[in-house]
C-alpha positions as CSV (number, residue, x, y, z in Angstrom):
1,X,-17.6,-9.3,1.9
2,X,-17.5,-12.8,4.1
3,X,-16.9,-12.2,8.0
4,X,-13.4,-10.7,8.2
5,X,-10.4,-13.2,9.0
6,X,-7.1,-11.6,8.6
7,X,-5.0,-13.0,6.3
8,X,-1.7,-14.7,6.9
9,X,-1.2,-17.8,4.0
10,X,2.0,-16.4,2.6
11,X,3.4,-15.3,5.6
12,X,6.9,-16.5,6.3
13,X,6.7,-19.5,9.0
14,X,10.5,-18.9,10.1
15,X,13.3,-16.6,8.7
16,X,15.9,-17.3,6.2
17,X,18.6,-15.5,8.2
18,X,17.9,-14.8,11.9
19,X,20.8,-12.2,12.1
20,X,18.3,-10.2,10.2
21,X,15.4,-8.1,11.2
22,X,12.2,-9.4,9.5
23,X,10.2,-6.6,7.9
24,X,6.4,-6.3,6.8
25,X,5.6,-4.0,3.6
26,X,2.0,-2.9,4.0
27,X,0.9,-0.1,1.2
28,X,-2.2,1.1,1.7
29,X,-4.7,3.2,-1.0
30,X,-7.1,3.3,-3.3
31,X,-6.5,0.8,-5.8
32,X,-9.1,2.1,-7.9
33,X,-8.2,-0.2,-9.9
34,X,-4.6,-1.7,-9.1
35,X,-2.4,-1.3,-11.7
36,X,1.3,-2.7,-12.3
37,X,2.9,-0.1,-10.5
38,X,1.2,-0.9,-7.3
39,X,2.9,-4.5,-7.7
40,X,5.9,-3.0,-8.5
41,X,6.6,-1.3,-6.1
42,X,7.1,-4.4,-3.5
43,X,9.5,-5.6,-6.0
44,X,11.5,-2.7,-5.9
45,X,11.9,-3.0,-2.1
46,X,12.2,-6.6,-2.6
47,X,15.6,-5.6,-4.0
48,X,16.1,-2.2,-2.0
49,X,15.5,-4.7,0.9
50,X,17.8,-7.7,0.2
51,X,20.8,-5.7,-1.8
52,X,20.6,-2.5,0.8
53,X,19.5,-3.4,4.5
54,X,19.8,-5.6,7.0
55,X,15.6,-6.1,7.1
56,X,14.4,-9.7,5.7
57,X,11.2,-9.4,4.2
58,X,8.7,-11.9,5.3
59,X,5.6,-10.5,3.8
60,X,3.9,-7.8,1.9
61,X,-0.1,-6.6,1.8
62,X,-2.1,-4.2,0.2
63,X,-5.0,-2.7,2.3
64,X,-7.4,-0.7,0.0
65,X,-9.0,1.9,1.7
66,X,-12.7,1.7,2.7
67,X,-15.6,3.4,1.1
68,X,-15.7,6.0,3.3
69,X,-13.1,7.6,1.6
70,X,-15.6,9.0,-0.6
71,X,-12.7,9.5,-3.5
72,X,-13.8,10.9,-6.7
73,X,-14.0,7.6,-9.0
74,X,-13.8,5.1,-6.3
75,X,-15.2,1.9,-6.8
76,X,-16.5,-0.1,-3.6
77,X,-14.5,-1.8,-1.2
78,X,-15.8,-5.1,-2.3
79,X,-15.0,-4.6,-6.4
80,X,-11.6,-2.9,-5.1
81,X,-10.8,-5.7,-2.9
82,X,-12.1,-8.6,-5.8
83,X,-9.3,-6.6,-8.0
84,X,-6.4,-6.5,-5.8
85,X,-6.6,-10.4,-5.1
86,X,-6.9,-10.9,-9.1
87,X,-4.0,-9.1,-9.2
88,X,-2.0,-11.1,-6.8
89,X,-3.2,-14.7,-7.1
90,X,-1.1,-16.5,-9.3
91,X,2.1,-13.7,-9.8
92,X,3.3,-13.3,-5.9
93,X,4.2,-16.0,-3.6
94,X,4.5,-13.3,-0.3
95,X,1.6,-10.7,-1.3
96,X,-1.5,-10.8,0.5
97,X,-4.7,-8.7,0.6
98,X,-6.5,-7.7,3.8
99,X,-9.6,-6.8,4.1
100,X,-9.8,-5.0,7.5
101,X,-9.4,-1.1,6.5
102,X,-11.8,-1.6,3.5
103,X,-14.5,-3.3,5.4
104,X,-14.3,-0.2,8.4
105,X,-17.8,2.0,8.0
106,X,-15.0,5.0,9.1
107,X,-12.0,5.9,7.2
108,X,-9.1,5.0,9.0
109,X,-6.0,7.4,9.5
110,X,-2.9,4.9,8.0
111,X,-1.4,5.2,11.7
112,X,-4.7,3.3,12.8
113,X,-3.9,0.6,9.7
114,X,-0.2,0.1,10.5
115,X,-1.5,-0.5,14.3
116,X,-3.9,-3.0,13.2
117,X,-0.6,-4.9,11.6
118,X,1.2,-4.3,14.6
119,X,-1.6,-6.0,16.6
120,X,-2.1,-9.1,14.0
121,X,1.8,-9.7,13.5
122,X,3.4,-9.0,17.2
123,X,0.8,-9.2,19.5
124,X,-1.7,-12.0,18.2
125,X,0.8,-14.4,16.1
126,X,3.9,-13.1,18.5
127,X,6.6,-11.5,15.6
128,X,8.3,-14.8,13.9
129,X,10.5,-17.4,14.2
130,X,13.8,-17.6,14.3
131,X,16.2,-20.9,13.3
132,X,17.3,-21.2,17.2
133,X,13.1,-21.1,17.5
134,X,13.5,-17.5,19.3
135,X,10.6,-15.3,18.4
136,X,11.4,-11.9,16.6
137,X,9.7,-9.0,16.5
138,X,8.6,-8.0,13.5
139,X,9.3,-4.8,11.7
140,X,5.7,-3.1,10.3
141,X,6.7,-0.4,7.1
142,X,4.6,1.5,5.1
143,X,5.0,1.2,1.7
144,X,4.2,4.0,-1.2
145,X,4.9,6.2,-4.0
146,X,7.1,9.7,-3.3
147,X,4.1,11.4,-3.4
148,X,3.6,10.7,0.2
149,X,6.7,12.4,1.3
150,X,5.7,15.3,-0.7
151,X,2.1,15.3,1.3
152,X,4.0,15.0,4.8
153,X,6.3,17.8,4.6
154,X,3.7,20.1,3.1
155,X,2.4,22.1,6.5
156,X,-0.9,21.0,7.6
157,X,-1.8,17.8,5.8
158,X,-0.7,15.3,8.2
159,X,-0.6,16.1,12.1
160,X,2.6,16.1,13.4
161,X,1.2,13.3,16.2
162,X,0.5,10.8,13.3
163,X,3.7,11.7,11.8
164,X,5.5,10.4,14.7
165,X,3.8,7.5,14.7
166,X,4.2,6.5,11.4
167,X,7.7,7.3,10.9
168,X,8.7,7.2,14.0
169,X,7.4,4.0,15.1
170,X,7.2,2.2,12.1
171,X,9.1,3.9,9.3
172,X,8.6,3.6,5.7
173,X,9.6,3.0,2.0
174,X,9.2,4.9,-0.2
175,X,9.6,4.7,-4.4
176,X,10.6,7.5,-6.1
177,X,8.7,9.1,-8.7
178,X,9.5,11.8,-12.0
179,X,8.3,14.7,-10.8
180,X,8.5,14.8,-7.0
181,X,11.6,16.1,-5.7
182,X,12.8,13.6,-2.8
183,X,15.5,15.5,-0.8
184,X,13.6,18.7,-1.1
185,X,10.4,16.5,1.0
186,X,12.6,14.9,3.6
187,X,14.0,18.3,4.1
188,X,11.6,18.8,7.0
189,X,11.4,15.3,7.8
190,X,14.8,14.9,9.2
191,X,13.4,14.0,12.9
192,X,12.6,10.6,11.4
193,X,15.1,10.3,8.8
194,X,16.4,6.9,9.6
195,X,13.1,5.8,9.2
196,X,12.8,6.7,5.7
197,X,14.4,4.4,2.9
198,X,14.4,5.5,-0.5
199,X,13.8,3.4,-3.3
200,X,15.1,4.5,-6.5
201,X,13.0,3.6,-9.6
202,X,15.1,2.7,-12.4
203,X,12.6,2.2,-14.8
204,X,10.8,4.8,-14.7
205,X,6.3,3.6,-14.7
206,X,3.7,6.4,-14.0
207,X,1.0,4.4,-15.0
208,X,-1.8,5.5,-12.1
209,X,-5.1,4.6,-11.5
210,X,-6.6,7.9,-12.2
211,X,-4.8,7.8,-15.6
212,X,-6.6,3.9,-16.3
213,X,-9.9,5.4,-14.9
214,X,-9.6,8.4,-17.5
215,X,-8.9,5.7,-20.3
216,X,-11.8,3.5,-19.5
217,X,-14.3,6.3,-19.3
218,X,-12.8,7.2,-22.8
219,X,-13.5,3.6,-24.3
220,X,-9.2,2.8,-24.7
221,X,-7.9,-0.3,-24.0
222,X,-6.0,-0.8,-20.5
223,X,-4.7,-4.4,-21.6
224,X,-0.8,-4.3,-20.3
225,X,-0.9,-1.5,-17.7
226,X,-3.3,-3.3,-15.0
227,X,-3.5,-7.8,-14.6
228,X,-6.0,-8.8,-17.0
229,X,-7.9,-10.7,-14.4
230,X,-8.5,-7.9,-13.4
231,X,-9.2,-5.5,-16.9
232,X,-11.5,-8.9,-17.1
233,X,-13.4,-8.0,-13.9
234,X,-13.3,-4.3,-14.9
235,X,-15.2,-5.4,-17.8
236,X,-17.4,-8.0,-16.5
237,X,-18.9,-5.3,-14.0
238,X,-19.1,-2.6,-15.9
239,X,-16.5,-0.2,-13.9
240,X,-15.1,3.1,-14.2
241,X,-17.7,3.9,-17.2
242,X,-19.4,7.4,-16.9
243,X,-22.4,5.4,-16.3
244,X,-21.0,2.7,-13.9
245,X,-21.0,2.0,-10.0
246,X,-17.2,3.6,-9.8
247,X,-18.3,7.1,-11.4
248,X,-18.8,8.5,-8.1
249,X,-18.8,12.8,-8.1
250,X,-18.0,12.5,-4.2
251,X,-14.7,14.5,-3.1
252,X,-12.7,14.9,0.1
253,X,-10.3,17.4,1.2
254,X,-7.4,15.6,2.4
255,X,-7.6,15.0,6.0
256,X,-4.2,15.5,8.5
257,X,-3.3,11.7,8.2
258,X,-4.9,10.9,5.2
259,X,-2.4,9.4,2.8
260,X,-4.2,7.0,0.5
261,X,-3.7,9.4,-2.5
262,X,0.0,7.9,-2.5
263,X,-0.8,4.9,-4.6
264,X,-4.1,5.5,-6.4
């Protein structure tokens, strides 16, 4: 990957309503490959956001994890990267890729990621501006699948001190998925509960990347549940075959503030 810049081209210059507090989605995972659902999920807070809060949305990334994840069936950074931009190039106007956790020779706890946004956003380019040319501070939220909830009221996965952190300081949005029961996970999470918004997911998608990786291996066609730029990179470089660079038998337990299993 070229020498990292962070990326800010569909950033909101100034808000559309300064009696609003902006907000930044950041969802961070896998993407192993992306898939629809990854994308759809900013839409749905899209709407959560403008139909439901008092947040303005002024931009949206995806931050795949880096290689040190060492996830069964993870392709490198750099393919997982190349993917996620397909993805986004010519269907998003406000989504963005960085770069920064995937190019990291460490794995970095999500807290650590939602920092590095913090620094980017507040501290470098100073929040936003408003139409009386104040400049806000912007709102950093993590965005992901139920799933996540699930993993941070189950005892032991996530440390309470990056718990705080997270919801605490940032808060997060989350989509909700068939088969993960929402109020029975924020049950013990009720310290931080105003911090949590819930998205409901009316159409119900759970198209994942392990189930695309399973199809590929298997020779079935993925055309209509990922971009096809992307199923046309997939191709192009030969990944996710039983044979291919992505077919990795490397496994992790899941680490206390590990939470990239959330979207893929």
């Amino acid at each position: 990957m070229d020498a990292y810049n962070f990326p800010d081209y569909r950033l909101k210059k100034k808000m559309d309503d300064p009696s609003k507090t902006p907000l930044l989605l950041v969802a961070c995972g896998s993407f192993s490959p992306i898939t629809f659902l990854h994308l759809r999920m900013f839409v749905m807070a899209a709407d959560y956001v403008k139909f439901s809060t008092d947040f303005e949305i002024v931009g949206g990334y995806l931050s795949p994890v880096s290689d040190a994840y060492k996830k069964a069936g993870l392709a490198s950074a750099e393919h997982r990267v190349a993917m996620c931009q397909l993805a986004i190039d010519r269907t998003s106007n406000w989504l963005m890729v960085d770069s920064w956790e995937a190019e990291q020779k460490e794995y970095q706890p999500t807290a650590v990621v939602l920092d590095h946004f913090e620094h980017e956003i507040n501290i470098i380019r100073k929040g936003i501006e408003a139409a009386n040319g104040e400049r806000k501070h912007v709102r950093i939220a993590l965005l992901a699948g139920a799933d996540l909830i699930q993993t941070m009221s189950t005892p032991g996965v996530w440390s309470e001190k990056d718990l705080d952190h997270i919801l605490g300081r940032y808060g997060t949005f989350i989509v909700e998925r068939s088969g993960t029961d929402i109020d029975d996970a924020l049950a013990s999470l009720q310290p931080w509960k105003e911090n949590i918004y819930v998205i409901q997911q009316l159409i119900q998608n759970d198209v994942s990347s392990t189930k695309i990786r399973l199809f590929l291996r298997r020779g079935m066609s993925v055309h209509y549940l990922i971009p096809a730029p992307v199923v046309e990179y997939i191709e192009q470089n030969h990944l996710f075959t039983e044979d291919g660079p992505a077919s990795s038998t490397h496994s992790v337990n899941q680490e206390k503030g590990m939470g990239k299993e959330s979207v893929g």
